[in-house]
C-alpha positions as CSV (number, residue, x, y, z in Angstrom):
1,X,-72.0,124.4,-36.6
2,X,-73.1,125.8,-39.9
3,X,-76.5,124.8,-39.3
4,X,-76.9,126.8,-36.7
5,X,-74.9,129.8,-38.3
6,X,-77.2,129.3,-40.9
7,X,-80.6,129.5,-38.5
8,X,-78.9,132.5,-36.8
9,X,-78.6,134.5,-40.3
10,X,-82.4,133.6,-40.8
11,X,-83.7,134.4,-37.5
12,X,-81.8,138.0,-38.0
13,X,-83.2,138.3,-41.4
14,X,-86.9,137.0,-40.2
15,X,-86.8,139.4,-37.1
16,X,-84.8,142.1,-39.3
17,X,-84.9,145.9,-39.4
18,X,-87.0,148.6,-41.2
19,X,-83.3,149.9,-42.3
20,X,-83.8,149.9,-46.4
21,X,-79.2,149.7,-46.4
22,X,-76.6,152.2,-46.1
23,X,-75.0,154.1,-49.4
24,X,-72.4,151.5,-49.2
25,X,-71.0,150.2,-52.7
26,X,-68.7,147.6,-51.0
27,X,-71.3,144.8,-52.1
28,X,-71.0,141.3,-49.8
29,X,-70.5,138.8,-52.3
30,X,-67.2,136.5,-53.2
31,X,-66.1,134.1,-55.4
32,X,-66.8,131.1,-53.1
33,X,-69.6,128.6,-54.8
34,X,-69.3,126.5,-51.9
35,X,-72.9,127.2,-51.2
36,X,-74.3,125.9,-53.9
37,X,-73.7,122.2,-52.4
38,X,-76.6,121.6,-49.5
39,X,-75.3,120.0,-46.2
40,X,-76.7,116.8,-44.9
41,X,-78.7,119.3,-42.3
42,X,-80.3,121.5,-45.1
43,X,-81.0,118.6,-47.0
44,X,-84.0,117.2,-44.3
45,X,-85.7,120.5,-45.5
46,X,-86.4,118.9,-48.7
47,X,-87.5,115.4,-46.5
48,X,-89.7,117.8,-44.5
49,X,-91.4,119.5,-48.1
50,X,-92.0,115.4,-49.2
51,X,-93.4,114.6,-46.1
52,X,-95.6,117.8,-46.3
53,X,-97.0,116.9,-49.3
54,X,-97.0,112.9,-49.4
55,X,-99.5,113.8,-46.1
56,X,-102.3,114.9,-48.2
57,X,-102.0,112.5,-50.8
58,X,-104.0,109.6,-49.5
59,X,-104.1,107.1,-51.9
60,X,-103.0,109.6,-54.7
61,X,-99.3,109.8,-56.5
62,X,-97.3,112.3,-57.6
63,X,-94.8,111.9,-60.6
64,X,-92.3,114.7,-61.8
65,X,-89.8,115.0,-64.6
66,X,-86.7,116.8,-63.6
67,X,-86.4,117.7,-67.2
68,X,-88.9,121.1,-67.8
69,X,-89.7,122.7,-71.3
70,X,-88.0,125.6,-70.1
71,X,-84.5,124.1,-69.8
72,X,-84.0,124.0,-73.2
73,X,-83.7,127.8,-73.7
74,X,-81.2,128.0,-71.1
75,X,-77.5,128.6,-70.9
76,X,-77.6,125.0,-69.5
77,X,-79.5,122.3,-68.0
78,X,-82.2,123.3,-65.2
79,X,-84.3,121.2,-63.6
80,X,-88.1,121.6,-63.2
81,X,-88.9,123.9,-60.3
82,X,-91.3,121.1,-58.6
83,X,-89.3,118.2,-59.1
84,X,-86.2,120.2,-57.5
85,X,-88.2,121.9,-54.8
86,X,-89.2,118.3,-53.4
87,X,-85.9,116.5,-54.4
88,X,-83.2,119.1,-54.4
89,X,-81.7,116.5,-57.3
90,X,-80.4,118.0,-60.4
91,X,-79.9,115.4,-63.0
92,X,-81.6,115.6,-66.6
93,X,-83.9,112.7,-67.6
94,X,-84.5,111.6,-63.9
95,X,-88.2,110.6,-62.1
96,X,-90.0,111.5,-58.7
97,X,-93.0,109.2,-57.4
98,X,-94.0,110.4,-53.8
99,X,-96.4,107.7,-52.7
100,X,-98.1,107.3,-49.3
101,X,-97.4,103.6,-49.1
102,X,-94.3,103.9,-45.6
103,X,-92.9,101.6,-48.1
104,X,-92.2,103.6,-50.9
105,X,-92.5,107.3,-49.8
106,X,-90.1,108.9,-52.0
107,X,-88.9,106.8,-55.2
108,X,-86.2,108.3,-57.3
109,X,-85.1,107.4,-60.5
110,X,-81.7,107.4,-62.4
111,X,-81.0,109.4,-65.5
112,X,-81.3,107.4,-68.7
113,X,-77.8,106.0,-69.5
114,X,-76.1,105.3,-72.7
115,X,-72.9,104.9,-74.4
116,X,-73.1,108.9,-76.1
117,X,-74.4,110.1,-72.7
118,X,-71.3,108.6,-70.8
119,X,-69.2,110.3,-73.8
120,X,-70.9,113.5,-73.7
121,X,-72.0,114.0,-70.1
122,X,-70.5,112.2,-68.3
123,X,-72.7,109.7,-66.8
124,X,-74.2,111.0,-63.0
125,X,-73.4,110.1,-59.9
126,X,-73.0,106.9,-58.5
127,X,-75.8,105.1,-57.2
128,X,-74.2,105.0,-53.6
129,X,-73.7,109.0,-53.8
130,X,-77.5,109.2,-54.9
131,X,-78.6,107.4,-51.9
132,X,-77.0,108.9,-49.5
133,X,-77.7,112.8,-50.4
134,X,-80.8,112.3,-51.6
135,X,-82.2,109.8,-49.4
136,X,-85.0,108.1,-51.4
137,X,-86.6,105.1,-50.0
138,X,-86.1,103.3,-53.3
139,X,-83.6,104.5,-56.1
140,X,-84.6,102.7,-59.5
141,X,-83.2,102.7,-63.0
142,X,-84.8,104.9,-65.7
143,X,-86.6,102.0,-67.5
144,X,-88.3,100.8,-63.8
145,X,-89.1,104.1,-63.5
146,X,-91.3,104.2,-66.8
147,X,-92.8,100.9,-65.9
148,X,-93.6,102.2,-62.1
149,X,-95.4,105.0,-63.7
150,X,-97.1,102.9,-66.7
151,X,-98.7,101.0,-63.8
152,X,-99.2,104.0,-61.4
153,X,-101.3,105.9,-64.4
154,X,-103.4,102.9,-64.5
155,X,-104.6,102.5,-61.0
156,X,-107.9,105.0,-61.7
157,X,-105.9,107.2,-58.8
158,X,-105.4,110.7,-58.9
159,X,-101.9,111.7,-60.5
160,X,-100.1,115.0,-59.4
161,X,-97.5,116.4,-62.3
162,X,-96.7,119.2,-63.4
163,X,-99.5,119.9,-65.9
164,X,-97.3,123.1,-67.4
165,X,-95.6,120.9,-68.9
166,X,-97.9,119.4,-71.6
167,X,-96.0,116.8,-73.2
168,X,-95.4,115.0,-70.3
169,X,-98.8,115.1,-69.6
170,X,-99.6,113.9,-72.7
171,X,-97.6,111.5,-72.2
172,X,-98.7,109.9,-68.9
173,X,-102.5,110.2,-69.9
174,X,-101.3,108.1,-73.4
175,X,-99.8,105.6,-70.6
176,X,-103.6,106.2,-68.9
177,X,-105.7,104.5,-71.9
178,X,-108.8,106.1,-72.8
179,X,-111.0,105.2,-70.0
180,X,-111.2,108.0,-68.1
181,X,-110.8,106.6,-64.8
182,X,-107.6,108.1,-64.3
183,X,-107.5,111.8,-62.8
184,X,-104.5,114.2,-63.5
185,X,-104.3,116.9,-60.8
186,X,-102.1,119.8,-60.8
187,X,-99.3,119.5,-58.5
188,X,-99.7,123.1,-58.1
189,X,-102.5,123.1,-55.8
190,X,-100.1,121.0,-52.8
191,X,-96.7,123.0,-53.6
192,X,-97.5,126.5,-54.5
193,X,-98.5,127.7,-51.5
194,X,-95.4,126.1,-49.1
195,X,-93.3,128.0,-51.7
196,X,-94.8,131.5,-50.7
197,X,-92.7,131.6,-47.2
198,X,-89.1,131.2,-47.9
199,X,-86.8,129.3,-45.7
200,X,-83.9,130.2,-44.2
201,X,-81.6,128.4,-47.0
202,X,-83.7,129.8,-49.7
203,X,-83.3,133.2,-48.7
204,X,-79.5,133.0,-48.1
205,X,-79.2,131.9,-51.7
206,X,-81.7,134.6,-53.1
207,X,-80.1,137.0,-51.2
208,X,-76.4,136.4,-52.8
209,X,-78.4,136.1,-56.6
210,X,-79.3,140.0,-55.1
211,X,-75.4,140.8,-54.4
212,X,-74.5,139.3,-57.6
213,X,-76.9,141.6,-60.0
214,X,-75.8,144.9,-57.9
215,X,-72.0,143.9,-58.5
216,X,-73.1,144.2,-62.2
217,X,-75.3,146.8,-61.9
218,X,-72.7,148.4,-60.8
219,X,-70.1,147.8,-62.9
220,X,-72.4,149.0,-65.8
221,X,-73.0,152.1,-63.5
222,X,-69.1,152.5,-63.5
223,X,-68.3,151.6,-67.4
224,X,-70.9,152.6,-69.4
225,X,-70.6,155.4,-72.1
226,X,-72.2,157.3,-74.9
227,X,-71.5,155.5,-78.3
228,X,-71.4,151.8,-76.8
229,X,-74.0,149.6,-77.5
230,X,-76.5,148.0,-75.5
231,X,-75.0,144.2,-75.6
232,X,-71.8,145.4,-74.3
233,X,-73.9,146.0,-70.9
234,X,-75.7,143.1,-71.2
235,X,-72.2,140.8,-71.8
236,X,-70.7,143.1,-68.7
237,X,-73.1,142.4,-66.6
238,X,-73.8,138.9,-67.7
239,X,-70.5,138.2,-67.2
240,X,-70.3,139.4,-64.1
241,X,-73.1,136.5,-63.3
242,X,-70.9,133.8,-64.4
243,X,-68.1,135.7,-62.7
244,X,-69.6,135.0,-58.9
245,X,-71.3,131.6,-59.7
246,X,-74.3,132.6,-61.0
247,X,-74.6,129.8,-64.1
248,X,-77.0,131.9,-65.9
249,X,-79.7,135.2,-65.9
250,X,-83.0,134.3,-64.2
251,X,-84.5,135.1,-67.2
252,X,-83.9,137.6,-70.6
253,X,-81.8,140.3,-69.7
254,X,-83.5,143.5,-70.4
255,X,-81.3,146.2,-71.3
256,X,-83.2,149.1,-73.0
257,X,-81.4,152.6,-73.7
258,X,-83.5,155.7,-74.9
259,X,-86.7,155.0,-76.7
260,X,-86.2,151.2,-75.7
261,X,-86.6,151.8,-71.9
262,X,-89.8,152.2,-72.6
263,X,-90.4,149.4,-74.0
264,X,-91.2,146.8,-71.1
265,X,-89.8,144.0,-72.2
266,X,-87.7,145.0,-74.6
267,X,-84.9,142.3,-74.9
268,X,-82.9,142.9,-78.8
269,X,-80.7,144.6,-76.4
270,X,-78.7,145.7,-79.9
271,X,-79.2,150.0,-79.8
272,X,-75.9,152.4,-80.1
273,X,-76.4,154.5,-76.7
274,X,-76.3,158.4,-77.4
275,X,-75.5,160.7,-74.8
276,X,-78.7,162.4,-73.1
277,X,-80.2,158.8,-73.1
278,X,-81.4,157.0,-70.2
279,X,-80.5,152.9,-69.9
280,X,-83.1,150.7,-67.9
281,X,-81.4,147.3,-66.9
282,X,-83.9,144.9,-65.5
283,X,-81.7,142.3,-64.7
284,X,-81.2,139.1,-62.3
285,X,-78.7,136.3,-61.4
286,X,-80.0,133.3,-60.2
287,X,-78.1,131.4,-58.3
288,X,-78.6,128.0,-57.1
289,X,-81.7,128.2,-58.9
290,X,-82.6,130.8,-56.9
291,X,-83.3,134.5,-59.1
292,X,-82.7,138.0,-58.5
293,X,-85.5,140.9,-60.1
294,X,-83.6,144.7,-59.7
295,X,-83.9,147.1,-62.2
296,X,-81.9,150.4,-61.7
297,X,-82.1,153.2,-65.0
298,X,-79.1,155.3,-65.0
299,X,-78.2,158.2,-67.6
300,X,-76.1,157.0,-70.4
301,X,-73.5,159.7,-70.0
302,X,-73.7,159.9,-66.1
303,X,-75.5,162.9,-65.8
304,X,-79.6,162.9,-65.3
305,X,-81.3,165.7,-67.4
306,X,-83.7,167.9,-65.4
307,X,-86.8,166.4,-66.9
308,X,-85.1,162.8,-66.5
309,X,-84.5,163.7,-63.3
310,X,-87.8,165.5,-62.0
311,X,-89.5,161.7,-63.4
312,X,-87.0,159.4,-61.9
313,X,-87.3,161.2,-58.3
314,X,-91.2,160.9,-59.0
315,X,-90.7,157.0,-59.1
316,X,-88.4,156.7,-56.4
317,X,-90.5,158.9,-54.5
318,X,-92.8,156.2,-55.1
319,X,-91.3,153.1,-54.8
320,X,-90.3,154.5,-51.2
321,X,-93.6,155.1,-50.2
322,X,-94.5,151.4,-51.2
323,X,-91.7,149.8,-49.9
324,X,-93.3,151.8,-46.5
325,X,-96.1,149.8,-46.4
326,X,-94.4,146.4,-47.2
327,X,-94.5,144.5,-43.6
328,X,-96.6,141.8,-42.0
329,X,-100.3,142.8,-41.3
330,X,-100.4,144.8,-44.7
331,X,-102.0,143.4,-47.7
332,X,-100.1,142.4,-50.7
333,X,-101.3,145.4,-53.0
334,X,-101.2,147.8,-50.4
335,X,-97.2,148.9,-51.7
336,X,-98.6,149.5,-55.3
337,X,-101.6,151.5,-54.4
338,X,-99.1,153.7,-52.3
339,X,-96.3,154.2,-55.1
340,X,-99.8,154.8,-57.3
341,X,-100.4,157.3,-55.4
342,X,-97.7,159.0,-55.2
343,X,-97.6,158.6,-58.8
344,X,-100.8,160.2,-59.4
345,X,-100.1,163.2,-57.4
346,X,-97.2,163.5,-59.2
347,X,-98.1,163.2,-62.5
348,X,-101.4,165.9,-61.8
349,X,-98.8,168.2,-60.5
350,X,-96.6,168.0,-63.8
351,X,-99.8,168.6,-65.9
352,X,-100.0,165.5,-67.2
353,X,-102.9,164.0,-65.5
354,X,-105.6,166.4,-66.1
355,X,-107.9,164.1,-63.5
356,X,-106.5,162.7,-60.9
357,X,-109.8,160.0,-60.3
358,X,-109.9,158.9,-64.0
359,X,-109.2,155.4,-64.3
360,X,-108.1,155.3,-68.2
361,X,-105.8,158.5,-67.3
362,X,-104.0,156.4,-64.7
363,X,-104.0,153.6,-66.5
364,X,-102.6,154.8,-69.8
365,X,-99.3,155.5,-66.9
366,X,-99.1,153.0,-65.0
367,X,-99.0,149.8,-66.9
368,X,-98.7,146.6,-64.0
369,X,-99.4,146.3,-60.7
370,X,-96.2,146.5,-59.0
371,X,-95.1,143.7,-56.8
372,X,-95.1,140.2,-57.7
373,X,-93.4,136.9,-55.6
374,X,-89.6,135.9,-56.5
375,X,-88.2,132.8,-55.5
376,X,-87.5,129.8,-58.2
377,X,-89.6,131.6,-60.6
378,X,-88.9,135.4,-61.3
379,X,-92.6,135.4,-60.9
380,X,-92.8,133.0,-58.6
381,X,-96.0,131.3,-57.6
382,X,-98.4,131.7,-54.8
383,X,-102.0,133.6,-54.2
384,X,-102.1,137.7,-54.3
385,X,-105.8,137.5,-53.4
386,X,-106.7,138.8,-56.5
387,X,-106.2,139.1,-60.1
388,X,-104.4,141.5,-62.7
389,X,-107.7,143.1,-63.8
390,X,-108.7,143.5,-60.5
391,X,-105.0,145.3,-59.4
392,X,-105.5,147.2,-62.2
393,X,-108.9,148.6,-62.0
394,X,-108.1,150.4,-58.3
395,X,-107.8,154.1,-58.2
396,X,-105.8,155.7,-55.6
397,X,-108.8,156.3,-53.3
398,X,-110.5,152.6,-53.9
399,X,-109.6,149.9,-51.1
400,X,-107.8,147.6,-52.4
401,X,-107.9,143.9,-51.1
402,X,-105.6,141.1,-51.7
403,X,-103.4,138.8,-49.8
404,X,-102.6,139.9,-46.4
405,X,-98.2,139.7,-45.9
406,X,-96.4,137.3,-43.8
407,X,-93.0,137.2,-42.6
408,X,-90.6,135.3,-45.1
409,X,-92.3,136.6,-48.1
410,X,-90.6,137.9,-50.7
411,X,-91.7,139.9,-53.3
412,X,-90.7,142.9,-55.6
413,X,-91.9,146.0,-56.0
414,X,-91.3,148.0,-59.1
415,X,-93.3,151.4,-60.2
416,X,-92.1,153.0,-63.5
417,X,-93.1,155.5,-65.9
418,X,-92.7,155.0,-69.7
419,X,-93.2,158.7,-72.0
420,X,-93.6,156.1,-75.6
421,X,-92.6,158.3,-78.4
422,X,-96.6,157.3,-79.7
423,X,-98.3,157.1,-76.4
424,X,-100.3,160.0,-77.2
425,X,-101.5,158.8,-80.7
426,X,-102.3,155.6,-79.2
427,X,-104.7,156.4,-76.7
428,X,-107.9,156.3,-78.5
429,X,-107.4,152.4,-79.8
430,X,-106.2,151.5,-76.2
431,X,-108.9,153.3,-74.0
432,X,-112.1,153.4,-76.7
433,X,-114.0,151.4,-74.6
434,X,-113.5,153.3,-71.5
435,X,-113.6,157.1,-73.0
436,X,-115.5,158.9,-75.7
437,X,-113.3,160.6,-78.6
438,X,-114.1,164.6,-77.1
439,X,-112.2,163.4,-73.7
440,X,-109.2,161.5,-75.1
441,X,-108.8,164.5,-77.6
442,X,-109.2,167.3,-75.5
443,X,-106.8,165.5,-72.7
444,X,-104.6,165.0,-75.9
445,X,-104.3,168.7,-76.7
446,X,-103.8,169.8,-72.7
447,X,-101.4,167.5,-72.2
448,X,-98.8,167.4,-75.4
449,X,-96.7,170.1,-74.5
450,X,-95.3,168.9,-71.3
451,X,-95.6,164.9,-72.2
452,X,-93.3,166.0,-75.1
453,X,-90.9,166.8,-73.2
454,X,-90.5,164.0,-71.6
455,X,-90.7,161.5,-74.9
456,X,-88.1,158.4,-74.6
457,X,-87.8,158.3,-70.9
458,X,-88.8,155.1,-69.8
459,X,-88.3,155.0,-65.5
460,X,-87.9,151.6,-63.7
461,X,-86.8,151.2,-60.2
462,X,-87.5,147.7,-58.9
463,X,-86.3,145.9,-55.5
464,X,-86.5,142.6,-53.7
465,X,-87.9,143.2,-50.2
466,X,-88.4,140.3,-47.8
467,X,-91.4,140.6,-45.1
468,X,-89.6,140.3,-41.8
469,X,-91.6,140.0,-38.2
470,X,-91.0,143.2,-37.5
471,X,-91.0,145.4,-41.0
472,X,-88.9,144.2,-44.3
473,X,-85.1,143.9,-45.4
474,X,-84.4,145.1,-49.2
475,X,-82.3,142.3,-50.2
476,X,-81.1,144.2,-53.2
477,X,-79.9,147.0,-51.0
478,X,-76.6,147.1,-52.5
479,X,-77.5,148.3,-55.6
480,X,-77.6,152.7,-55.5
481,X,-80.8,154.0,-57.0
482,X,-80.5,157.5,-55.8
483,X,-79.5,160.3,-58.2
484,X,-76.5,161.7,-56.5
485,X,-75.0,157.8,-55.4
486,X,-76.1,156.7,-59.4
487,X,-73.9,160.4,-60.8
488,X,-71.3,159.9,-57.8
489,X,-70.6,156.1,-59.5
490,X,-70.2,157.5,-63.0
491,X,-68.0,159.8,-62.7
C-alpha cells in the first residue's frame, strides 16, 4: 500500500501546479523519522540505479568507499554520495564492486571489525540483515574486500571510483603497480547524470529537509531580537534540525546580520545584532541525506526600513519573475537571466546603474548565476550546458543557452543584492581589466549618493523549485518571504 501512496504523491508532484503556495505558516512536517528507513519496494530503486550502470560497464569495475573526506567534518558519520546512491547502505569502512560478471553483479563488503569498534560503535548489522535489505549478490568481509580489489586494480581494466576523493585513489593506483595498464575512470561520467531527475522517494525526502528549514526559519522569524547574537539563530534553528530528524545542516549554516549579509558566505556567525539591521539565513536540513538550500533575510527588529525594503521587493520582484520561467521546455539559465533583468531595470531606476548594457556595471551587482541543482549535494551534480564564466558574461538582452529543463529537476534559484560597505572603493582592482580609470571614477562619483544609502544591506531570497510536466512546485513554499507575512510573523 505505501508504494503506491508513495507513486501517487509523485505523480501529483510530477504533474503538479504553477501554484508557488498559499500564506500558510502551519508548515507539514512531524516528528515521525519513520521515513528515514526504505521499504523493501523503494529499495529495488537502488537495484534498478546498479543495474543502470553495471549495463555500461562491459568488462569495466566500479569500486566505492562508503567512507568520503567530507564525513569527517560532519556532526556525524555520512556516507559518500556515490556509494550511497547505488547501495542505499550506510555503514563506515564498508566496499562496493559492481561487476558485469551475472555472477557477481553487486559485491558488498562488511565494515572493518575490531574489539574498540564493537566497544565504541557498536559493531553493524548482522550479516543476515545485510543481505536481505541490501541484497548484494555476494556479501564479503572487509579484508576479502581489499583482496577483491588488490586483484581487480590489476586486471589492466578500467576502474570507476570516485576520483574526488584522492586518497583512495591513491590508494587503489598504489594497489595498481606502476605499469600503467590500469585506467582509473571517474565514476562521475555513469552516475551524474541519472542523479539530475529525482525520483519519487528522493523528492518526498528533499521535500520534508524543505519543511524542516521553514519550521526554523520561522522560528527565527518569530524569536529573533535586537541585542542577540548571531549563533543564538544559528543554535535555534539548528536545533530545530535535530528537532524533526534532520541529523545535521546540509552544509555551514550561514547566518549573517548587518554588514555580514553581505558577505556571501559568511559563516563566523558570532555578530551582536543591532536594531535597523537586516539577518540573511541561508540555511538547509538535510534529511536522509537529502538537503534543503532557502535563504529568507528578515529585519533584525521586525520592521524593514524603506531603503531595505525598496531593495528586498527589487529581489523578490526578481526571483518571481525567474521562478516564472522555471518549467519544462525552458532552458536552465533562462530564470537567472529573468530575475537579471528585473534586476537591471531596477537598479537603473534607483540610479545606481548608470548603463543598463554594461557588463562590469552588472556584474559588480550581481555576483552568481542563480540557480544551481540540489539533491545529495547542496550543489548537486549534473550538466547546466554551460559554465560559470559563460552565465556570467550574459547581459540582459544576450540569449543565453544552457541546459534545456525536464520534469523532476530540481534546482534553486536565488538572486540577491549585496551594498559592501567598500564596494565602491573596490571597483577599479575588480573590473581593471574590463573598464578604463575615467569610467569606473565618473560611475563612482554619479553613483555614491544613493549606493550610500543603502551600505550593509545584503538581500538573499532563495527557493527549491521542482520542474513538474506541467510548470514547477516550490518545495520550500512554507517559508514566508513577503514583507507584510515576514513583519506579520515578528510581531
Amino acid at each position: 500500500m505505501k508504494k503506491y501512496l508513495s507513486l501517487l504523491i509523485y505523480l501529483l508532484i510530477i504533474t503538479g501546479c504553477n501554484h508557488p503556495g498559499g500564506r500558510s505558516w502551519m508548515i507539514p512536517v512531524s516528528i515521525d523519522p519513520s521515513d528515514l528507513a526504505y521499504t523493501p519496494s523503494q529499495m529495488e530503486s537502488f537495484e534498478a540505479r546498479r543495474s543502470q550502470v553495471i549495463d555500461s560497464l562491459n568488462n569495466s569495475f566500479v569500486i566505492l568507499k562508503s567512507t568520503a573526506p567530507c564525513s569527517f567534518n560532519r556532526h556525524e558519520f555520512r556516507p559518500n554520495n556515490y556509494f550511497y546512491y547505488l547501495t542505499g547502505y550506510e555503514a563506515a569502512g564498508s566496499y562496493a564492486i559492481l561487476s558485469s560478471d551475472p555472477q557477481q553483479k553487486f559485491t558488498l563488503s562488511l565494515p572493518p571489525e575490531s574489539i574498540r569498534s564493537l566497544i565504541y560503535s557498536g559493531g553493524a548489522l548482522p550479516a543476515e540483515e545485510i543481505q536481505e535489505q541490501y541484497g548484494p549478490d555476494n556479501l564479503v568481509s572487509y579484508k576479502e574486500a581489499r583482496s577483491l580489489m588488490d586483484s581487480l586494480v590489476q586486471t589492466g581494466a578500467t576502474i570507476y571510483t570516485d576520483r574526488s576523493d584522492i586518497a583512495f585513489l591513491a590508494k587503489l593506483q598504489k594497489m595498481a603497480g606502476e605499469d600503467g595498464s590500469t585506467q582509473f575512470s571517474n565514476i562521475a561520467s555513469l552516475v551524474d547524470e541519472m542523479r539530475v531527475i529525482k525520483e519519487s522517494m528522493e523528492v518526498e525526502k528533499l521535500q520534508k529537509a524543505c519543511n524542516i528549514t521553514a519550521r526554523a526559519l520561522t522560528n527565527v522569524m518569530k524569536e529573533c531580537r535586537p541585542e542577540m547574537y548571531e549563533f543564538e539563530m544559528e543554535a535555534l534553528i539548528e536545533g530545530t534540525f535535530l528537532e524533526y530528524g534532520s541529523a545535521m545542516p546540509g552544509f555551514n549554516s550561514i547566518v549573517g546580520s548587518g554588514p555580514n549579509s553581505t558577505i556571501l558566505h559568511y559563516e563566523p556567525n558570532t555578530r551582536l545584532m543591532k536594531s535597523g539591521d537586516l539577518l540573511l539565513m541561508d540555511i538547509g536540513a538535510e534529511y536522509a541525506y537529502y538537503t534543503a538550500d532557502i535563504t529568507r533575510t528578515i529585519p533584525v527588529n521586525g520592521k524593514f526600513t524603506p531603503e531595505q525594503r525598496s531593495i528586498y521587493q527589487l529581489v523578490l520582484d526578481a526571483q518571481l519573475a525567474a521562478i516564472e520561467q522555471m518549467k519544462p521546455g525552458k532552458m536552465f539559465m533562462d530564470g537567472h537571466m529573468a530575475a537579471k533583468e528585473v534586476i537591471v531595470n531596477g537598479l537603473t531606476e534607483l540610479g545606481l546603474i548608470t548603463d543598463p548594457t554594461s557588463p562590469w556595471q552588472i556584474k559588480f551587482y550581481i555576483l552568481y548565476p542563480s540557480s544551481h541543482f540540489l539533491g545529495l549535494d547542496v550543489h548537486d551534480v549534473g550538466d547546466k550546458g554551460g559554465s560559470f564564466a559563460q552565465f556570467m558574461e550574459q547581459t540582459p538582452l544576450d540569449s543565453m543557452k544552457s541546459r534545456v529543463l525536464e520534469a523532476g529537476m530540481v534546482l534553486t534559484i536565488e538572486p540577491g543584492l549585496y551594498f559592501r560597505e567598500k564596494g565602491l572603493e573596490q571597483l577599479p582592482k575588480i573590473f581593471a581589466s574590463e573598464a578604463d580609470s575615467i569610467e569606473i571614477a565618473e560611475f563612482i562619483e554619479e553613483v555614491r549618493p544613493i549606493y550610500e544609502q543603502y551600505v550593509n544591506t545584503g538581500v538573499r531570497i532563495e527557493d527549491d523549485i521542482l520542474i513538474t510536466t506541467r510548470g514547477n512546485i516550490n518545495l520550500s513554499r512554507y517559508a514566508p518571504k513577503e514583507i507584510e507575512d515576514i513583519e506579520q510573523l515578528m510581531k
